[in-house]
Structure formats: structure tokens, C-alpha cells
N, C-alpha and C positions, 0 to 999 in steps of 0.2 A: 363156514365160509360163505358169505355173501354173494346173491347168485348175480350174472352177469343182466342187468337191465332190460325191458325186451323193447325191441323198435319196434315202433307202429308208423306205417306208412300212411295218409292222409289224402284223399284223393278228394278234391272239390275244386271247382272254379270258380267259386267267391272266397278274394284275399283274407274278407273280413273272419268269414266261417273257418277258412285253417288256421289262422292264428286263435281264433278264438279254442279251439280242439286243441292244438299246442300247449296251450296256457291249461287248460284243464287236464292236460293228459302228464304233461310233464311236474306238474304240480304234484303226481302224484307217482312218480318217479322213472316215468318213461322216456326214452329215447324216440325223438319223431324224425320223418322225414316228411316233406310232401312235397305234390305236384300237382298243376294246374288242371292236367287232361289227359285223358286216355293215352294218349302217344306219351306222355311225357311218364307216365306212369312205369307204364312195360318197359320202358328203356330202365331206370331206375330201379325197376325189381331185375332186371337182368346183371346192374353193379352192385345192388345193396339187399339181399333178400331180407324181408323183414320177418320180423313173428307174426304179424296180422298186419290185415289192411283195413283202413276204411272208407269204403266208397261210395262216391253219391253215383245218381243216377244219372242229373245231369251233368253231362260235359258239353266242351264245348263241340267237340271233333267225334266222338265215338259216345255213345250211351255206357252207361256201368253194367248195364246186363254181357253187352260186347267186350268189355275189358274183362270182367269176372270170367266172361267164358273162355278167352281165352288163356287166363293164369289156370283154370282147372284142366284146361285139355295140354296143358304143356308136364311134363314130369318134374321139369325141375322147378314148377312153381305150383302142382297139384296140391299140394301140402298145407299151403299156408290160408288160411281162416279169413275168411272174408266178411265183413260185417257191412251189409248195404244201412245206406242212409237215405233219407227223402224227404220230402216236404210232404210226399202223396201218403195219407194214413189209409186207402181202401186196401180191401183184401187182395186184389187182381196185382198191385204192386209187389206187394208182399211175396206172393206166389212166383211171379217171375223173378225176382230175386232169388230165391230157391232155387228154383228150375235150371238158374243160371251157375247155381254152385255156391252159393252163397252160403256161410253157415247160420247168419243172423241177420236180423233186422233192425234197424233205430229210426225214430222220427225224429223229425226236425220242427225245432229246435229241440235243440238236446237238451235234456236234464241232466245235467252234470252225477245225481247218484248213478243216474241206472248206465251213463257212460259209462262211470268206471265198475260197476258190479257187469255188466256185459264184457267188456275188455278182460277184467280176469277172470271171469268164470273161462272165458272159449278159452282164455290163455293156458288154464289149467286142464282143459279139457284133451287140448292140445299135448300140452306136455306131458299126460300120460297116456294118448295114444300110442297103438302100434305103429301107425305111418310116421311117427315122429323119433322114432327109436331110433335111428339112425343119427338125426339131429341131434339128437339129446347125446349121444354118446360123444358126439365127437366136439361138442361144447364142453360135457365133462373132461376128458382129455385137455383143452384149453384150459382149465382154469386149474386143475391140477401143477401145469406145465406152467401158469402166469399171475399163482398168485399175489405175487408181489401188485405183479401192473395192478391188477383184478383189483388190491384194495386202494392203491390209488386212484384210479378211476372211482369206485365207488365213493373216494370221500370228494371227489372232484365232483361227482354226481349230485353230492349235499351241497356241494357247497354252490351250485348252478341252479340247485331246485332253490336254496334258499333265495338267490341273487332274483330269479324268476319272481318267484314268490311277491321280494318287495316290486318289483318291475308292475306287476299287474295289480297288488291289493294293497289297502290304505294298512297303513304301521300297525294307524290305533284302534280302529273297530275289525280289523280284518276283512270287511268288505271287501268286493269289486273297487277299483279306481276309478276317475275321469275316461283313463282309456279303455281298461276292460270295459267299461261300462258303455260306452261309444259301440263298439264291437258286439258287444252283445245286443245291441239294439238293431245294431245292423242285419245281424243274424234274426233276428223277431220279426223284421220288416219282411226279410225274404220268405218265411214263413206265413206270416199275415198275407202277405199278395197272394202264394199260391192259392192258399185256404179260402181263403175270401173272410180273414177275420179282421176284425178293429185289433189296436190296437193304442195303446194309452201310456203316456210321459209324462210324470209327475216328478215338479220339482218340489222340495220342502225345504221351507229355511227357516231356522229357530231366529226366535225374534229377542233384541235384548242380549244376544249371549255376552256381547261385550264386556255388559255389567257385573256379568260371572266374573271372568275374569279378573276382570279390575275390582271386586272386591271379597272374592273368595280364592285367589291363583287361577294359575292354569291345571295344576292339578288335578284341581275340583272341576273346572271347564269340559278338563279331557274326560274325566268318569263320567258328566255328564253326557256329553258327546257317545261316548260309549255306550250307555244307556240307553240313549236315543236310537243307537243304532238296531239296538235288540231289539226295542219298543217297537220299530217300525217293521222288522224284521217278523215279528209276529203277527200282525196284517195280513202275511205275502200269503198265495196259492202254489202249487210245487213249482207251476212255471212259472213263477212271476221271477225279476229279479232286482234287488236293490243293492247300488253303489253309494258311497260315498264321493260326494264330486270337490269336495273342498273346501275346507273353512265348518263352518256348519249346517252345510249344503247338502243336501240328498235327495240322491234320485231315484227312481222305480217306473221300471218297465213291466206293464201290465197286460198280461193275452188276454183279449176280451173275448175268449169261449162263447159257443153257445151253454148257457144251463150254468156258467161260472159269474162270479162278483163284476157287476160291472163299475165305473168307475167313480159316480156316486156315491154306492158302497165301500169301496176303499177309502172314501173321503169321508166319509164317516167313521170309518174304523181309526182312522190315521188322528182323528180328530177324538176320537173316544181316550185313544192311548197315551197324549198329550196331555188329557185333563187331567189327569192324577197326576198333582206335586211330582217333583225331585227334591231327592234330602241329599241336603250339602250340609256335611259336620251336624248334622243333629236340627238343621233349622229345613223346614217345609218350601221348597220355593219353586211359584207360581211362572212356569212358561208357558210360551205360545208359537204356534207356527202359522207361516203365512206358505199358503200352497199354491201351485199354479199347474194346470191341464193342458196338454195338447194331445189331439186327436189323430187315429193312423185309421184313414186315409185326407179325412175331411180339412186337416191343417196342415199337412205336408209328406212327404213320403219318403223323405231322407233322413240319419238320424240326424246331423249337424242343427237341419232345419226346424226339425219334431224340439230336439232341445232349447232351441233356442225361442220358439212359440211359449213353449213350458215357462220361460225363465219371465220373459215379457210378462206372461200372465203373473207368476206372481208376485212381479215388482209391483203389480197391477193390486192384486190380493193386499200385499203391504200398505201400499195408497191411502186403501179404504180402511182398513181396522184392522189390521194387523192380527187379530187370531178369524180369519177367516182365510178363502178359497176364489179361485175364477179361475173357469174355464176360458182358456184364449179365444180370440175373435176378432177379424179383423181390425177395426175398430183400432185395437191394440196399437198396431203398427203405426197407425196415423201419429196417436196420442206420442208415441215413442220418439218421432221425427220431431212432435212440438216441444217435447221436453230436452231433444237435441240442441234445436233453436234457442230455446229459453237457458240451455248452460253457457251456451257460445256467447250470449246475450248478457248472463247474470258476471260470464266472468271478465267481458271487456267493465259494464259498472263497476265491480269493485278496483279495476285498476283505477278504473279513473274517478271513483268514487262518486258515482253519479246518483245517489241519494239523496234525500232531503230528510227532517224527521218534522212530525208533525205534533201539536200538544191538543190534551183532552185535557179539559178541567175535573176535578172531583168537586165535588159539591161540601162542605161542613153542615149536618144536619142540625147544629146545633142553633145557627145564624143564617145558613142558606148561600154564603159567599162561598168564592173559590179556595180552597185551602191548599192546592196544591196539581199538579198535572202527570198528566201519563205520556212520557215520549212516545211515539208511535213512528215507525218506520215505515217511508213509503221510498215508492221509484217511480219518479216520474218517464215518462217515453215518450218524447215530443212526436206526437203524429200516428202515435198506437196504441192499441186500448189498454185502458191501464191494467195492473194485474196485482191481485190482492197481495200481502202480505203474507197471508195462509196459505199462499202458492209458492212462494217465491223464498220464505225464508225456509221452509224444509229442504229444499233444494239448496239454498245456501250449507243449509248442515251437512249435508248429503255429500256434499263438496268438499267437506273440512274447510268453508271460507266465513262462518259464522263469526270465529273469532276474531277474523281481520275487522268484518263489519263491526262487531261490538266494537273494536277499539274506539272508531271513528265515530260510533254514537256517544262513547261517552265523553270523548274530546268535545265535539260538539254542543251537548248537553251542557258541560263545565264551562264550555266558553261564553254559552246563552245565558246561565245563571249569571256568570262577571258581568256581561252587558246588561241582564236587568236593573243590577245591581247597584253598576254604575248611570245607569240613566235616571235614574231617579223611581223606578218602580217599587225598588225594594226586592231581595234573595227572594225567590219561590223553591218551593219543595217541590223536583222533578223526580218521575220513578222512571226508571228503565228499565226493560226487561232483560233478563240475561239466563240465556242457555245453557244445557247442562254440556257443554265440549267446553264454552268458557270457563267453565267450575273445573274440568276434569285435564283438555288439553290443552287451554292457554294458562296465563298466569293473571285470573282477574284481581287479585288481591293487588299486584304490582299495578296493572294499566289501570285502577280505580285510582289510587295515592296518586300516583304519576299525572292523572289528568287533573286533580285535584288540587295538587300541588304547582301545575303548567298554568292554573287560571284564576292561582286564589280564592279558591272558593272552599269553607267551610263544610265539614265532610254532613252535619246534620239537614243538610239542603238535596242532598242524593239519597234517593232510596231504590234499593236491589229488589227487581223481583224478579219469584221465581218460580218454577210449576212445582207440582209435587214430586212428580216423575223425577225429575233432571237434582231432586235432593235423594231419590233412593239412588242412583249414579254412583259409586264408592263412596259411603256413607261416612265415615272416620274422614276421610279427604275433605269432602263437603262442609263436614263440622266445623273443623280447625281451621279453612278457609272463611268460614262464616262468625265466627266467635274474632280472627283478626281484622274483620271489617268492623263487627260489633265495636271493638276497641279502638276502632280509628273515627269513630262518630255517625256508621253509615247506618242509615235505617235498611231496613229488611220485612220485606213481605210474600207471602205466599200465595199464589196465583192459583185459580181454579182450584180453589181448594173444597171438594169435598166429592172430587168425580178420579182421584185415585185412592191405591190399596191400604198408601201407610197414615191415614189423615189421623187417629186417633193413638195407632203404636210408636211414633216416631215426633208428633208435636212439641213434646216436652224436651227431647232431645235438643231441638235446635232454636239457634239464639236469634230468637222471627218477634218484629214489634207489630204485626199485621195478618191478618187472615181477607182475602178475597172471596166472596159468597164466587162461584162459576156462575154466569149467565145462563148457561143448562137449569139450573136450578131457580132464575129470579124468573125465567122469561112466563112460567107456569104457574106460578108461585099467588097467585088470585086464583089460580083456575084448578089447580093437584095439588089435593090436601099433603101428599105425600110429601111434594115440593114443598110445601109449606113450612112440613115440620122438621125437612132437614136444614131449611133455611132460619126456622127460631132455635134449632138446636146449635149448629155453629157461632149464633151468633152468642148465644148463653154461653156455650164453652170456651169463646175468645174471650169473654168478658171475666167468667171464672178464672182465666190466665191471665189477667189482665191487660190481654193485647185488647187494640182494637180492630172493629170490621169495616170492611166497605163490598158494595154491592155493585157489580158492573152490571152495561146491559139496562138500563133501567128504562123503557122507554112511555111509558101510562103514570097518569096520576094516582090509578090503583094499588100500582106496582110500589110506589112511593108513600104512600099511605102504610100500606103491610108493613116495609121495611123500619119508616118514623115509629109505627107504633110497638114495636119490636125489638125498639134499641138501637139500629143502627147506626154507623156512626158517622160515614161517607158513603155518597152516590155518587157512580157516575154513569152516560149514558145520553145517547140520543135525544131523551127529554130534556135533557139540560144544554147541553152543544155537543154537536161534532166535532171530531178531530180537524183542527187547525194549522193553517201555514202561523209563523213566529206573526208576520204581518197582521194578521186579523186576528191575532190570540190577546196583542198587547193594547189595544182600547177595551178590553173587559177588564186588563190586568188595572189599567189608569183609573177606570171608575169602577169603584167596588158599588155590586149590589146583590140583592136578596134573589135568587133564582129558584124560590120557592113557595 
């Protein structure tokens, strides 16, 4: 017969620290009560006597030594096991807990093992005393007398621990939640204050999961996730604690002890456990996490605000290079307000389209004349300083509003080629660049036709670029999207090519008339033999594919020498022009000459 539950009474005056005892008490199949304060206690063991109590020291009204003493000087509550609680770990505390009747001691915060091996040990210690003999008999009697109810309860019992259960921890790693995880910081803070320790708020966000998803399931996603959970899980020290906060969010709360990991080290750890691949269906694949720090006391002292320092920092962390780290800093907040301004700002432009595109010529090495242009995206802001496009279009993506803007560049673009066209300059070959949400969340295959089709203009006049990155994106998706442009006349090139992972396993896969040298690689390229030789090696291996190359970035006569004697096939670049309004682009387009 299944024994009846035993209640544990909870005596603390922070909300956060009894719920959080709740959730770990009852997870593990107890019955709780609790109250605020000494008064409200004694009333409550005089309606409901529990099996155990556990008491903090501080109340607000009466101290826990004074409530202890008086449950042991009463008869009808001598009995019941008292387990004091504290934030204070000196011996003098300890002792007067004792003295006061207490049968045990716990420090704060709690470690959830020795919670519950504390809890049952006294509870059994309990229940085969002789002062308990009475109790015992007359519960056996009840259950004798109610076994019916008894196994009702009992499965009511599972079935509230289960409900709890999902209540406070994540489905899929079984972590701590959002909320436990709130809670238990709460509980760390109050801790950290008395003590006088730091403490430490780490966010970690897997970078890229997206791509999982979308090109191996979510199945795979979730084991990942799962994985990650363990991965991080084995970093931790006994007090630390790590939750899952959402999505592929995690968090960890870290006691920075004297003589323990400080938070450095954990950042190195976290960052050690990452490196090593994950295998999805048998294939190796390379993640990265972006992490972000806040500090207890130096960055805030509440958790709400500790988390949200954390989080700033590593959107911050993301910014910069996505498998690194930062520590929060003021600093942060400001940046955070301007990138406020600047969404409020980016999203009245795209209602009202307040762009322009601007054109960069490519050079033909063969003759030195322009063969062709790069659209280039700018915003103008009448009366404020302008702001790059390396600012402003990650944030467009960021947004999900990239692919609106693409629409309107390639409309544009289509219309500029009909007016060349028509004015007597004759079609130019325009490249536009296109993002990997275009390939994935819009429908670029449809808005290329459609623009193409709205302006007359011949699809061999448009060419697609694109990063390496934004072609690993669901790769099968990518292809059939890129082979039915191939089919409709569209050229295609690849951008910065040779500063990502798949440049040599993935090339032949797709149907690309172009390779881009990365300006990482041209701007040294006189100067690092290294540079040198990945710059005559791409260009060999486009030409063994029989695509051709072109070199961005090019700004020295040096630089242009290297590249002539090397094979290249187009330049373009600073030395030659900057990017252009349509007005100042179209008297180079009128008089052809040699820019070389």
C-alpha cells in the first residue's frame, strides 16, 4: 500500500525562496505548506501539523530560533523536525539553531540534492522513533480505514507532480524553465548579498540554429538542443544552475565562491564544449555560440535586470562575430537606445521606400572598359549622418524586412536597365545582391521573372549575387531555386568567396557563372604571401570550372598588377570608381574608355 505523502511546512519571508522549495520539494512528491512569518506559522501548525518544517532564520516579526523554540516547548508540536535554513554558514549560527531545538541545518541556497537526502533522512529518522509512535499508529489506522481514498489521492498526487513538473522545467532538456530559472536567481541574489559573494548571469545563444532546422528537421534541431543542454550542463559547479530560457537560449547562474571558477573560466569552458562538432544523421556539423555576462553586484542587483544586462551583452557578443563573448557594460545601454532609433527609423524607410541604389562599375581586364555594375544599396537621411549599409542591412534582416527591400531593388534595377536601354546607352549587366531570407523566406525566383517581365528586360542582363553563407541556408532549397534562375537566363555569382566553410565541398554542386576574390583577401594580397596564394588558387580553380573571376576592393596599382598577371578576369574597386548616383554613372556609360 502506498504511504500517505508527508507535508512539509516552509517557513521564509522571500515569495521567491518558497516557491522555489515548493517546486523542488514537491517534484519529489511532497505535500507543502507555507507561510510568510513566525506568526503566521504557529497559527498554521496549530490547523495543519506537518511532518517537518523548514525554517529560516530571518523573519520578518519574530526570528526562527524564537519560533523553533517555541514548537519544541509546546507538546503538541515537540515532535515535529525542524530543519533551520540561512544564508549565515558560521558555526555560532549553526549552534543556536540546535540549542533552539532544531534537528538540522541547511545553507542557503539550497542544493536541491542534499535538500531532498536531508528531508528524508530526518523524515525516516522520524518515523521510526519512539516519540513518533503514536503518530505512526494512528496514520496506520487511516490508511487501513481509507484505502480507497489513499490510492486516489496518490494517483492525484502523480498526476499534480507531473502537472508541476511541466509548470517549472523545459519538455525537452528537462532543465529549469524561464520561470524557475528567474526564481532561482532570485534566491542566489539573496544569498550573494548576505555573503558578500559576486555573482554571475550567463546568457548563451546557439548561432545559425535556424539552418538546422530548415535543413535537417526539427527533430534533429531538438537532439541538438538537447545536447547542448548536457554540453553546458557539464561546465556547471554543484551550485551553479543552468535553465533553458527559450528557443535555443540558455541561461546560468553562477556563485562566484572564494577558491571556485570564476566567470572567465566558465567562459572558457562553455566555449571549450561547443568546439566539438555535433553529428546530425552521420554528417559533422560545425556550431557556435554567442554569450553574454552580467555581473552581481556591479551590473544590477535584481534578477529581471541581471538578465537582461546578460542578454544586451550578447546581442552585443552576436554583433561582433558570433562565436565569441562580452561581458556587459554600460556602454551597452546607450548602443541599445541607438539601435532603437535606427529600427523606428529603418521601418518608417521601407514604408516609404526611402532608398536609392547606387552603381559601381567592374572593370573587363581584358580591354579596361566597364563591363558591367554592382547595384549597391544606400539611405540617404537628409540632414543626418549617413550610415553604412553594413549597419543598416543586418538590421533590415534582423527585422524580417530584407525581403521587401530586395523586392524594390530589383524592380528598380529592371527599370534602370529598360531606361538604359531605351536611351540609347545600350542594356548593361547589373549584379544585385541577394540575401539568404530572399532564397529561404521570400519567393526570389517569382519577384526576379516578375520584375523582369514588368520592364522588358532580358534575364542575361541581371546577375544574382550571393554570399557563401546564405547558400549553406537549406541547401536542396537553394539549389532548385538557383538551377530555375540558371533556366530563365539569370547570371549568378558568388560573393566573398573564400572567407567561408563550404567553398571547395559545395562549389560544384551549384549552378554559379562567377567566383568573387573577398576584399579580405585582395586588400593584402602585395603584402601576405598567404593572401597571395589563396587569391592565385581561387582564381585557378574558377578557371578549371570554367567560371570566371572578379576581384573586389581593389584600390593600388600593385594590387592590379597581381591580379592582371594572375588571370583575373574583372576588377572592381576604389582605384577605378566609387559607387555612383544613376546621374554621374551615365557620362562614363556614354563615353567608353580604358580605366587601366
Amino acid at each position: 500500500m502506498s504511504a500517505m505523502p508527508a507535508t512539509l511546512l516552509i517557513v521564509d519571508n522571500d515569495v521567491h525562496v518558497r516557491k522555489l522549495l515548493e517546486v523542488l520539494l514537491r517534484g519529489q512528491g511532497y505535500q507543502t505548506l507555507t507561510a510568510g512569518s513566525g506568526k503566521e506559522a504557529l497559527a498554521m501548525v496549530m490547523q495543519h501539523a506537518p511532518d517537518l518544517i523548514l525554517l529560516d532564520i530571518q523573519l520578518p516579526d519574530m526570528d526562527g530560533y524564537a519560533v523553533a523554540r517555541h514548537f519544541k516547548s509546546n507538546s503538541a508540536t515537540a515532535n515535529i523536525p525542524i530543519i533551520m535554513l540561512s544564508a549565515q554558514s558560521d558555526q555560532k549560527a549553526r549552534i543556536a539553531g540546535l540549542e533552539a531545538g532544531a534537528e538540522d541545518f541547511l545553507g542557503k541556497p539550497v542544493v536541491s540534492t542534499e535538500l531532498w537526502l536531508r528531508v528524508r533522512n530526518l523524515l525516516r529518522l522520524t518515523a521510526f522513533g519512539d516519540y513518533q509512535a503514536d503518530h505512526s499508529l494512528m496514520l496506520e489506522e487511516r490508511l487501513d480505514k481509507c484505502s480507497t481514498d489513499l490510492e486516489q489521492a496518490r494517483t492525484q498526487s502523480d498526476s499534480d507532480k507531473h502537472l508541476l513538473h511541466m509548470t517549472h522545467y523545459d519538455s525537452l532538456t528537462g532543465l529549469p524553465n524561464r520561470q524557475l530559472f528567474y526564481t532561482t536567481l532570485h534566491m542566489g541574489l539573496t544569498q550573494a548579498e548576505v555573503r558578500g559573494w559576486q555573482l554571475a548571469v550567463f546568457i548563451v545563444d546557439l548561432n545559425d540554429f535556424k539552418r538546422v532546422n530548415d535543413t535537417w528537421g526539427q527533430e534533429q534541431g531538438h537532439r541538438m538542443l538537447t545536447e547542448l543542454g548536457q554540453r553546458l550542463g557539464s561546465c556547471l559547479n554543484v551550485s551553479d544552475t543552468l535553465g533553458r530560457m527559450g528557443g535555443e537560449e540558455f541561461g546560468l547562474i553562477l556563485m562566484l565562491r572564494e577558491g571556485q571558477s570564476n566567470a572567465q573560466q566558465m567562459v572558457d569552458r562553455i566555449r571549450e564544449v561547443l568546439h566539438e562538432p555535433f553529428s546530425i544523421l552521420d554528417q559533422e556539423v560545425p556550431m557556435t555560440a554567442s554569450i553574454g555576462i552580467a555581473l552581481y553586484p556591479d551590473d544590477g542587483s535584481d534578477a529581471h535586470r541581471l538578465i537582461k544586462q546578460a542578454n544586451t551583452a550578447m546581442h552585443r557578443a552576436k554583433q561582433v562575430g558570433r562565436d565569441t563573448y562580452r561581458f556587459y557594460t554600460a556602454q551597452m545601454n546607450v548602443d541599445v537606445l541607438a539601435r532603437q532609433e535606427l529600427v523606428a527609423a529603418l521601418g518608417e524607410a521601407v514604408s516609404k521606400q526611402a532608398f536609392e541604389v547606387f552603381y559601381q562599375p567592374k572593370i573587363g581586364l581584358a580591354d579596361g572598359q566597364i563591363c558591367g555594375v554592382e547595384a549597391l544599396l544606400r539611405w540617404p537621411r537628409p540632414g543626418l549622418a549617413a550610415i553604412s549599409p553594413g549597419v543598416f542591412v543586418p538590421v533590415l534582416e534582423s527585422l524580417g524586412l530584407i525581403s521587401r527591400v530586395g523586392q524594390w531593388v530589383l524592380d528598380t534595377v529592371c527599370r534602370q536597365i529598360a531606361l538604359w536601354k531605351s536611351s540609347g546607352l545600350g542594356p548593361v549587366q547589373v549584379a544585385v545582391n541577394v540575401s539568404a531570407q530572399q532564397l529561404i523566406d521570400g519567393d526570389l525566383v517569382h519577384d526576379i521573372r516578375r520584375a523582369l517581365e514588368d520592364h522588358h528586360v532580358e534575364a542575361k542582363w541581371l546577375e544574382v549575387e550571393l554570399t557563401e553563407s546564405s547558400l549553406m541556408v537549406n541547401t536542396p532549397h537553394t539549389i532548385a531555386s538557383l538551377l530555375k534562375l540558371r533556366d530563365t537566363g539569370v547570371k549568378i555569382s558568388i560573393d566573398d568567396f573564400g572567407t567561408g566553410y563550404s567553398s571547395l565541398a559545395y562549389l560544384s554542386r551549384f549552378p554559379i557563372d562567377k567566383l568573387k576574390i573577398d576584399i579580405a583577401f585582395i586588400r593584402e594580397v602585395t603584402n601576405n604571401p598567404q593572401d597571395a596564394a589563396i587569391a592565385r588558387t581561387i582564381i585557378e580553380l574558377a578557371h578549371s570550372l570554367d567560371l570566371q573571376v572578379i576581384a573586389e576592393g581593389v584600390e593600388t596599382r600593385e594590387q592590379l598588377a597581381f591580379l592582371t598577371d594572375n588571370g583575373c578576369d574583372q576588377v572592381q574597386g576604389f582605384l577605378f570608381c566609387r559607387p555612383l548616383p544613376t546621374n554621374e554613372l551615365e557620362p562614363l556609360l556614354r563615353q567608353p574608355r580604358s580605366f587601366i
